[in-house]
C-alpha positions as CSV (number, residue, x, y, z in Angstrom):
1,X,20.5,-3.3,-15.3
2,X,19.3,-2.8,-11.7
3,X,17.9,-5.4,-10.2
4,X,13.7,-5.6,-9.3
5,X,15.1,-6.0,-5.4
6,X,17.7,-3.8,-5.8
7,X,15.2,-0.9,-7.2
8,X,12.5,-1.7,-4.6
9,X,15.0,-1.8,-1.9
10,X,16.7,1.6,-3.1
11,X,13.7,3.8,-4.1
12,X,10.7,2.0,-2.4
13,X,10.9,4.5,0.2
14,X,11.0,7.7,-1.8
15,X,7.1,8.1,-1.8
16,X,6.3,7.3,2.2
17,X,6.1,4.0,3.3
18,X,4.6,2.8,-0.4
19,X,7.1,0.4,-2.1
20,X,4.1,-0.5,-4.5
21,X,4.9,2.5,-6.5
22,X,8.6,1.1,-6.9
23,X,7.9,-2.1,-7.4
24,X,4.5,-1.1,-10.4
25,X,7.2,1.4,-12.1
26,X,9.6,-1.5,-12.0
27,X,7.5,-4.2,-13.6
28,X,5.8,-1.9,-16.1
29,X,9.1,-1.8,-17.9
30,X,9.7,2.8,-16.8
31,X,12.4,2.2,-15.4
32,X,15.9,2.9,-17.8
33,X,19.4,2.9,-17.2
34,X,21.1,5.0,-16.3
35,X,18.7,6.8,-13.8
36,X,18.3,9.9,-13.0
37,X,16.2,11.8,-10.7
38,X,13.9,12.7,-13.3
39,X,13.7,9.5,-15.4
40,X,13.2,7.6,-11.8
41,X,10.7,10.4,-10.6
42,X,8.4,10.5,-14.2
43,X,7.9,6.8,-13.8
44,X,7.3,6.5,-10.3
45,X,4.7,9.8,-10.3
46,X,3.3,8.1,-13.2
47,X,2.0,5.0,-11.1
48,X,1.7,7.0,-8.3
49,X,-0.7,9.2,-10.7
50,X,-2.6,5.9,-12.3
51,X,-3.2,4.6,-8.8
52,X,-6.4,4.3,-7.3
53,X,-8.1,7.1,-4.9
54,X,-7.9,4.7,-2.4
55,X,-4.3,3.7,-2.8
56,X,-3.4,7.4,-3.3
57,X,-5.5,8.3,0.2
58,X,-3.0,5.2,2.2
59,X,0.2,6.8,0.4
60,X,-1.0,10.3,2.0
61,X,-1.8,8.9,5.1
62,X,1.6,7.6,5.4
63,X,3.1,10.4,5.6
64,X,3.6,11.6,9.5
65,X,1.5,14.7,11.1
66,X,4.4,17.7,10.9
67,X,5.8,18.2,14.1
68,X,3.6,15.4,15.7
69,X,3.4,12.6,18.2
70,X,6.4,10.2,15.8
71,X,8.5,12.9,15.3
72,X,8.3,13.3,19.5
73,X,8.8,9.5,19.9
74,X,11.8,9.8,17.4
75,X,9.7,7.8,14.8
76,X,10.0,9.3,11.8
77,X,11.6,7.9,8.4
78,X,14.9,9.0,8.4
79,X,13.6,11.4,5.4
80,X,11.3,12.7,7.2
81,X,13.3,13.6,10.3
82,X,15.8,15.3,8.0
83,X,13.4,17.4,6.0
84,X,11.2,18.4,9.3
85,X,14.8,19.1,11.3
86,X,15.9,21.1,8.3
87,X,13.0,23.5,8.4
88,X,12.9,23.8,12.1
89,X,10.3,21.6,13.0
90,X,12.9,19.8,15.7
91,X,12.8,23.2,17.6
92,X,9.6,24.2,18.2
93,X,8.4,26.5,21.4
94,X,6.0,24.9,23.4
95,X,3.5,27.5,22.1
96,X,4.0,26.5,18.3
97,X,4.2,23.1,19.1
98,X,0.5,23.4,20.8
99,X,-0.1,25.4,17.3
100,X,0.9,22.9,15.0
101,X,-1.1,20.0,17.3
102,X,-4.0,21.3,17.3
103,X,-3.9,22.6,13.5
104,X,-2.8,18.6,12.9
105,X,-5.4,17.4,14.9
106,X,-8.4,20.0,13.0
107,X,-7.2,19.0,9.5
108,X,-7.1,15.4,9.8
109,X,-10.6,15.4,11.2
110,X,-11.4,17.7,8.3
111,X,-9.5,15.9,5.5
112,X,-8.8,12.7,7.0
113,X,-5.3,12.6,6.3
114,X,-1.9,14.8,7.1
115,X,-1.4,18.1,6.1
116,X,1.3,17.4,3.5
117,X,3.9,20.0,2.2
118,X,7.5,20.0,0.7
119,X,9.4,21.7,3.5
120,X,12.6,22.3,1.7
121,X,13.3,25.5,1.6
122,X,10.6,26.7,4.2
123,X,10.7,27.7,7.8
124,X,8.1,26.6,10.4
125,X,6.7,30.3,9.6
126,X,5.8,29.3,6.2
127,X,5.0,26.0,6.9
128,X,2.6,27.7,9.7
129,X,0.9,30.0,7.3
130,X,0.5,27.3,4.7
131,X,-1.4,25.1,7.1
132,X,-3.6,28.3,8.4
133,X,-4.7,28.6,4.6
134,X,-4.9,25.3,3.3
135,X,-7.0,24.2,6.0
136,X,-9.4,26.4,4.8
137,X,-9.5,24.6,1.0
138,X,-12.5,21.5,0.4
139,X,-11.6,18.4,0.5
140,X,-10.9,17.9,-3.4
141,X,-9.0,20.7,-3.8
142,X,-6.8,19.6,-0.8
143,X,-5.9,16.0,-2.3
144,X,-4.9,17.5,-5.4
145,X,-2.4,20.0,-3.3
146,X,-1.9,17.0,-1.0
147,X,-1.2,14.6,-4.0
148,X,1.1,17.2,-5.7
149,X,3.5,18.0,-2.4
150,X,3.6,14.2,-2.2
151,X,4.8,14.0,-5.6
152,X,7.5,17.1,-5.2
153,X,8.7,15.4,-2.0
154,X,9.7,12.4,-4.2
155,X,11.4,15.0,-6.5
156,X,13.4,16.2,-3.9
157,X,14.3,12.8,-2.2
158,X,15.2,11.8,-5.5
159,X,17.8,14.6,-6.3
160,X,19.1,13.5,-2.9
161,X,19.9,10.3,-4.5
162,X,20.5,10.2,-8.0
163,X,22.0,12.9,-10.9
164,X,19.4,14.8,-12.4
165,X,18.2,14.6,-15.9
């Protein structure tokens, strides 16, 4: 059996920078051998899910602004610089890059947290139009999309990982 450490230390990055969802799924017994990126991502979503607004609101905030001031600084989570690389975020014009600043900067102030969305799959043209429209949502309906992306980001980590179900 995996160890409490070993887990923490393997999969306490999958949901950004929130090893408390790791280390809950761990001690609440979820976790069974042998894992698999759906057995690992039901338990952890679960606590994820059962944790409160306010710990869900710091596991949002975690996340880094798309194209923003950590990715420039060469910040990121190594994650995060692979999924925003892999949809073209690394290669912005300086026109888009303006773009996705000050659509960052507008939806933080509105939401007060980063526009989250799984960027597998997308180019910084979807990703554009997704932030145009989604910062037009209210604030609830935005955490639940937030909350959900977050959750399908750990999916995706997770198949990175581990053999699926």
């Amino acid at each position: 059996m995996v160890t409490r450490d070993d887990f923490v230390a393997r999969f306490g990055g999958v949901f950004e920078h929130s090893p408390f969802i790791a280390e809950r799924a761990y001690d609440d017994g979820a976790i069974v051998e042998p894992l698999t990126s759906g057995g690992v991502h039901a338990a952890l979503a679960a606590v994820f899910r059962a944790a409160s607004p306010q710990e869900r609101l710091g596991v949002l905030r975690a996340h880094p602004d798309l194209a923003g001031r950590l990715a420039i600084a060469g910040e990121l989570t190594e994650d995060s610089r692979k999924e925003q690389a892999g949809a073209g975020l690394d290669r912005l014009t300086a026109a888009e890059h303006a773009r996705f600043t000050e659509l960052n900067t507008a939806y933080v102030t509105k939401f007060g947290f980063p526009f989250i969305i799984a960027v597998k799959g997308l180019g910084k043209d979807d990703i554009l139009a997704a932030f145009e429209m989604r910062i037009g949502n209210g604030r609830d309906a935005e955490f639940a999309t937030a909350t959900a992306q977050v959750e399908k980001i750990a999916l995706l980590r997770l198949q990175s990982m581990l053999p699926e179900t």
